[in-house]
C-alpha positions as CSV (number, residue, x, y, z in Angstrom):
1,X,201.4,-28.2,187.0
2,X,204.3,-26.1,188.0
3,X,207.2,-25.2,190.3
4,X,205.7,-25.6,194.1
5,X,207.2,-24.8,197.6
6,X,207.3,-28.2,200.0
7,X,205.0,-26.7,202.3
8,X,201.8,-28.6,201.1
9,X,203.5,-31.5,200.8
10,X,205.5,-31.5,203.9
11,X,202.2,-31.2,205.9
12,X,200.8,-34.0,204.4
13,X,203.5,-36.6,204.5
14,X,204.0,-35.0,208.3
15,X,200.1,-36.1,208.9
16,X,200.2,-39.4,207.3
17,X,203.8,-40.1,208.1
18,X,205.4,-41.1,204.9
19,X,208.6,-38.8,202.9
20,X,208.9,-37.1,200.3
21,X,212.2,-38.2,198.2
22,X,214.6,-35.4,197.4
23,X,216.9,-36.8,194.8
24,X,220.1,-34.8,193.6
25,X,219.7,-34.0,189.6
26,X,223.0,-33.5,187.5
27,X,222.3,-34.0,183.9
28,X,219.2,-34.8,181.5
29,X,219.0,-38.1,182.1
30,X,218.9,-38.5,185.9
31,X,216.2,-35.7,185.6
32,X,214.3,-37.9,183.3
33,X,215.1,-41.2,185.1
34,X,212.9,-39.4,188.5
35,X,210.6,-37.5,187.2
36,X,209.0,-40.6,185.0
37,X,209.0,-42.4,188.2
38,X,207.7,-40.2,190.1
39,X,204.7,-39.7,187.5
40,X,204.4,-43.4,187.6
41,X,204.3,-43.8,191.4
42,X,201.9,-40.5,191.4
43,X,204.5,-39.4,194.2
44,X,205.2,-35.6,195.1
45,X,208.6,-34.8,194.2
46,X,211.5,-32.6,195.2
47,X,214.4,-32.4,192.7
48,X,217.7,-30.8,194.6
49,X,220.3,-29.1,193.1
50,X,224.2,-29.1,194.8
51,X,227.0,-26.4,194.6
52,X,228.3,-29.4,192.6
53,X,225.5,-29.9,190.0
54,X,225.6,-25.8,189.6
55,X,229.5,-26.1,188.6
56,X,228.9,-29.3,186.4
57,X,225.9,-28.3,184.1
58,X,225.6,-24.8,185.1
59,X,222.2,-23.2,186.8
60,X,220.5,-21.9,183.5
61,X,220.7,-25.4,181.9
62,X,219.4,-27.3,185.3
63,X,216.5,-24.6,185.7
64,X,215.4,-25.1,182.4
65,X,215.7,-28.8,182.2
66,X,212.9,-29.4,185.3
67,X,210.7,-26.7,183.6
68,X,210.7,-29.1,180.4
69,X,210.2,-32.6,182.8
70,X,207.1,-30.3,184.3
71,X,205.9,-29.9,180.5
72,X,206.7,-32.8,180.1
73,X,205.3,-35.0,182.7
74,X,202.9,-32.5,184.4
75,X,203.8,-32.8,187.6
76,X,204.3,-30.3,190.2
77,X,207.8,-30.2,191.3
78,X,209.6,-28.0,194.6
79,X,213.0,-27.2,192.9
80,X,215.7,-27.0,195.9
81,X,218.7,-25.9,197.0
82,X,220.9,-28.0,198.5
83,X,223.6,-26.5,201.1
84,X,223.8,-23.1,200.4
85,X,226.7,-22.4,202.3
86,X,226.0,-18.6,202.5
87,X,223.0,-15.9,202.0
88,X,224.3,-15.0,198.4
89,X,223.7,-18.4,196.9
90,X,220.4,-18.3,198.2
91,X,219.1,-15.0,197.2
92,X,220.1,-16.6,193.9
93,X,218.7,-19.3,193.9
94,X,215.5,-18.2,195.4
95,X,215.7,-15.3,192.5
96,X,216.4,-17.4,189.4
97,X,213.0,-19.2,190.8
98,X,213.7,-22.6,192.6
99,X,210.8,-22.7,195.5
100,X,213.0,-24.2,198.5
101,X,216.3,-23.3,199.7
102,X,218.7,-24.8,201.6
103,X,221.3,-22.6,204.0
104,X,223.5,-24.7,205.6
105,X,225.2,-23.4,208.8
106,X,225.9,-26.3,210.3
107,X,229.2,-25.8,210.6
108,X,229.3,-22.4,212.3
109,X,228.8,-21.8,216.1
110,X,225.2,-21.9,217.3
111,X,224.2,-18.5,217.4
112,X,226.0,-17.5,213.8
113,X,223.9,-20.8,212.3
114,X,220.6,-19.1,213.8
115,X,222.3,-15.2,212.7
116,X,222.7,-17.4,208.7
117,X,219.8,-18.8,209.0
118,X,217.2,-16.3,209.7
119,X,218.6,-13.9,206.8
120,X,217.9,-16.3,204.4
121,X,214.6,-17.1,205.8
122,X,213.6,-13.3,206.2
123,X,214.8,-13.1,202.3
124,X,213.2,-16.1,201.0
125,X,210.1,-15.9,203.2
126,X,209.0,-12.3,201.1
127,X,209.5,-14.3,197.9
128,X,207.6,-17.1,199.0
129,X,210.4,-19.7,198.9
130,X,210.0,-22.0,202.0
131,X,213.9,-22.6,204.1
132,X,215.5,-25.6,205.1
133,X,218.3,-25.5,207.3
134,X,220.6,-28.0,209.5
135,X,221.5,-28.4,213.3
136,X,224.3,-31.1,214.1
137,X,226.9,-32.2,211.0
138,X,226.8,-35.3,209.1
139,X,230.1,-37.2,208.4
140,X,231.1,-38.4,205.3
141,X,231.7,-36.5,201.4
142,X,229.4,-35.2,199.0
143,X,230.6,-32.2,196.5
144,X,231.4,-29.5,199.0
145,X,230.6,-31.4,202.2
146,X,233.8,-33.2,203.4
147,X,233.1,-33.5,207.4
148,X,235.4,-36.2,209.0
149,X,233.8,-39.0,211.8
150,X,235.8,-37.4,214.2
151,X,234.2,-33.7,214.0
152,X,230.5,-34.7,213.0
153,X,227.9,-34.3,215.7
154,X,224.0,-35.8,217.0
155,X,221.5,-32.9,217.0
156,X,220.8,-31.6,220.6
157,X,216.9,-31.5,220.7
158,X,216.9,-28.3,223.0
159,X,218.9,-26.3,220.6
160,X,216.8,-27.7,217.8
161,X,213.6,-26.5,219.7
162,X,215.5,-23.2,220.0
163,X,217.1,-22.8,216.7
164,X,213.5,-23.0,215.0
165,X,211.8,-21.1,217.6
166,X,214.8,-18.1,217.0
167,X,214.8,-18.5,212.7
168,X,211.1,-19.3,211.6
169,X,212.7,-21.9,209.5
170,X,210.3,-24.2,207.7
171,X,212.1,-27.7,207.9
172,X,215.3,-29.1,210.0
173,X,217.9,-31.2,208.8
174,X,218.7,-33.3,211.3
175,X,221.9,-35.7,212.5
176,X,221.0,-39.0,213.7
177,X,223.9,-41.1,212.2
178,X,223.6,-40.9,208.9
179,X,226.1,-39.7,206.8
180,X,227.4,-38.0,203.0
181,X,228.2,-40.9,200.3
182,X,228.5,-44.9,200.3
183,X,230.2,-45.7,203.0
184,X,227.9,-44.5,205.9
185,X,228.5,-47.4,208.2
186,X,231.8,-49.1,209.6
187,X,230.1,-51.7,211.3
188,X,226.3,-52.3,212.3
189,X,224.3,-49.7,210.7
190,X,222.2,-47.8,214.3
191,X,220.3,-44.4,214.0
192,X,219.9,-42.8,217.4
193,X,215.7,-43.2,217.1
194,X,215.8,-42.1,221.0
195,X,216.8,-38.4,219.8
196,X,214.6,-38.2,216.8
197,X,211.9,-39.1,218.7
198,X,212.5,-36.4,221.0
199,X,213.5,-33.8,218.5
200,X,210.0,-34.6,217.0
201,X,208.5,-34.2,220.4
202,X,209.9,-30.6,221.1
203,X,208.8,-29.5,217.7
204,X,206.2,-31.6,216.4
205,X,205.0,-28.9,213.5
206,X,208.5,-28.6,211.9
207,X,208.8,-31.0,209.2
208,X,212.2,-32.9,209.9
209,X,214.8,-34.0,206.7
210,X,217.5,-37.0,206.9
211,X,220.5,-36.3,204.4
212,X,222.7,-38.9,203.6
213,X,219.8,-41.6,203.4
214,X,220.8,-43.3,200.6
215,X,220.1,-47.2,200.6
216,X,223.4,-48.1,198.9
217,X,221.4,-50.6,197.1
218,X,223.4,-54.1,197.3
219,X,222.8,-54.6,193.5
220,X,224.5,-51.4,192.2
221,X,227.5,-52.2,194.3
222,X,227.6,-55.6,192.9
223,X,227.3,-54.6,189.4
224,X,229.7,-51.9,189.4
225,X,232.5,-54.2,191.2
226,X,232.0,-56.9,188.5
227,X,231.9,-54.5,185.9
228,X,235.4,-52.8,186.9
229,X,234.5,-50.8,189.8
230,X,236.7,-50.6,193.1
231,X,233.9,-50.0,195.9
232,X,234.2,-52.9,198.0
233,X,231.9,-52.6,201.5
234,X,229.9,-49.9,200.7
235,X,226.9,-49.6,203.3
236,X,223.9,-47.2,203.1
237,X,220.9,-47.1,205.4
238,X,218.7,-50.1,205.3
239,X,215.4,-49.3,204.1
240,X,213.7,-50.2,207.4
241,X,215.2,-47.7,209.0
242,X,213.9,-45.2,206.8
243,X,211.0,-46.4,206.7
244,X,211.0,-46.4,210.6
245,X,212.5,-42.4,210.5
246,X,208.8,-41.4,208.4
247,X,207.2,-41.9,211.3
248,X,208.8,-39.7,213.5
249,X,208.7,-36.2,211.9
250,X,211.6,-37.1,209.0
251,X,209.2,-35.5,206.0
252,X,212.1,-35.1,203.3
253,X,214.8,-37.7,202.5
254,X,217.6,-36.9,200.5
255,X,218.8,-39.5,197.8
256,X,221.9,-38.7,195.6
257,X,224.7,-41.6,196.3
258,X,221.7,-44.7,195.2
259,X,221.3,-42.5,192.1
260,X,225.3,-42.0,191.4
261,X,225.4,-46.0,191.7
262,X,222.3,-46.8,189.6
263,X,223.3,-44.4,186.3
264,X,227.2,-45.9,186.8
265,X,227.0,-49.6,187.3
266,X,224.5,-49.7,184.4
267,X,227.2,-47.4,182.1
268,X,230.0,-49.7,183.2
269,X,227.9,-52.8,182.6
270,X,227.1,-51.9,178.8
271,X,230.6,-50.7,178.3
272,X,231.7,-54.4,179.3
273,X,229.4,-55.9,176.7
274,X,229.4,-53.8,174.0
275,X,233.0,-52.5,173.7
276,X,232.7,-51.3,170.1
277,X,229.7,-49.0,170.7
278,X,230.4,-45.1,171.2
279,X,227.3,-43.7,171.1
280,X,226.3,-42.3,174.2
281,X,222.5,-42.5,173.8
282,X,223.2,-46.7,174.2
283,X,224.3,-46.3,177.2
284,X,223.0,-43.3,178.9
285,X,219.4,-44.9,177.8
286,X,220.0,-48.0,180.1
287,X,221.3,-45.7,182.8
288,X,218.3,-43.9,182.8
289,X,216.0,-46.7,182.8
290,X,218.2,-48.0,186.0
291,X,217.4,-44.6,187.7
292,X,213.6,-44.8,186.8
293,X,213.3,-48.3,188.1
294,X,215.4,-47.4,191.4
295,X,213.4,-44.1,192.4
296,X,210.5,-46.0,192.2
297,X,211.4,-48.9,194.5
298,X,212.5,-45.9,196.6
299,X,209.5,-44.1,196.6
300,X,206.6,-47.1,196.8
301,X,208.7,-49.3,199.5
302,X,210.6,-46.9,201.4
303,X,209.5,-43.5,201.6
304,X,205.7,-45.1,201.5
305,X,204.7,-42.0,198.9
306,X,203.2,-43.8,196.0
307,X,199.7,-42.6,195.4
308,X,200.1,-39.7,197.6
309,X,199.8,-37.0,195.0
């Protein structure tokens, strides 16, 4: 048991063409909420840390809360960075010991993305940290990411061929339509399969990784709106189309907006019913059950990864 890189498990899941789940980690209790379902699905995990999450709980307490979920739970877990924007956060990362980096360049011109990108991975490579990086930019909001509909762009799968080719990076992030936060769709959710499938095609050995794949489970949305929220016609990406991406080179799918609405429709629920209670261990308890039970619906009917520890 231990810290591990995603190599091992992205070549797996890329032979037997199921993801990996890379859920976004803020606080005890969504770190808890995963990692117990992950031990009960017998899944391989990624946990992913934001520049958000670093700000919030700081890095030393988020490092040494998945070193006590691997005590605790024994499972091997690829700690990650998730959109570095720049070679400095990465070199620390990669030194304060997560396995798997992030360096997002996305929104630099194509040759400065590949100039980004093969720093990091010359850095993180001699450390033995694996690199993720992205081609194309996903619309929508997520901590530091705020790209509008109107300046996001598709992946070209020639430059994607070219980019890994030029940067030895180990997986690309890839835009296909989906997008940062709950409101991904404005009208019938499509993913462009067409350019996946060539993307895939042009680099069949590069493990590919969908961000902004949350589900925006129907339930959470519900709950929240009758329990005071204001989140009318959220839409994520329907589970079948997830399901569909696994088998086209998408290895790693990142999950951080179904976790947000899990752990608050859950708090807002118990608040409602039990409005003299102030101890946050009554609610945070059924907000971490709520995670455990989502990330395992996740992981056995969508990503396919139960069993494949």
């Amino acid at each position: 048991m231990g810290f591990v890189t995603t190599k091992d498990m992205f070549a797996k899941a890329l032979n037997e063409d199921y993801a990996v789940g890379a859920f976004n980690v803020n606080n005890m209790e969504i770190i808890q909420g995963i990692v117990e379902a992950a031990q009960q699905e017998n899944a391989p995990l990624i946990l992913q840390v934001s520049a958000g999450a670093r700000k919030y709980a700081k890095p030393a307490y988020l490092l040494k809360l998945v070193e006590a979920a691997i005590l605790d739970t024994g499972l091997d877990i690829a700690l990650h960075l998730d959109h570095g924007e720049d070679f400095d956060i990465c070199k620390k990362c990669v030194d304060d010991g997560f396995t798997s980096v992030m360096i997002d360049g996305s929104k630099h011109p194509f040759e400065e993305n590949i100039r980004m990108t093969k720093e990091v991975v010359e850095y993180a490579h001699d450390k033995g940290v694996v690199v993720e990086a992205e081609l194309g930019k996903l619309a929508g909001i997520e901590d530091a990411v705020n790209v509008s509909a109107r300046d996001a762009t598709f992946t070209v799968p020639e430059e994607a061929a070219e980019f890994v080719e030029k940067t030895g990076v180990d997986s690309l992030a890839v835009a296909i339509g989906t997008s940062h936060g709950a409101y991904k769709f404005k009208g019938e959710p499509r993913l462009d399969f067409d350019r996946l499938k060539e993307i895939h095609a042009l680099i069949p050995d590069t493990p590919l990784v969908l961000h902004g794949a949350s589900t925006v489970l129907p339930e959470f949305v519900a709950k929240c709106n009758q329990y005071g929220g204001d989140i009318p016609g959220a839409q994520g990406v329907p589970e079948e189309m997830i399901r569909e991406a696994s088998k086209h080179g998408v290895c790693k799918v990142n999950i951080d907006t179904d976790l947000r609405l899990a752990m608050t429709a859950e708090i807002r629920k118990y608040m409602v019913e039990h409005p003299a209670d102030f101890d946050p261990r009554k609610y945070l308890g059924p907000a971490r059950d709520a995670i455990r039970g989502m990330v395992a619906h996740k992981i056995s009917n969508v990503l396919n990864a139960s069993n494949k520890r």
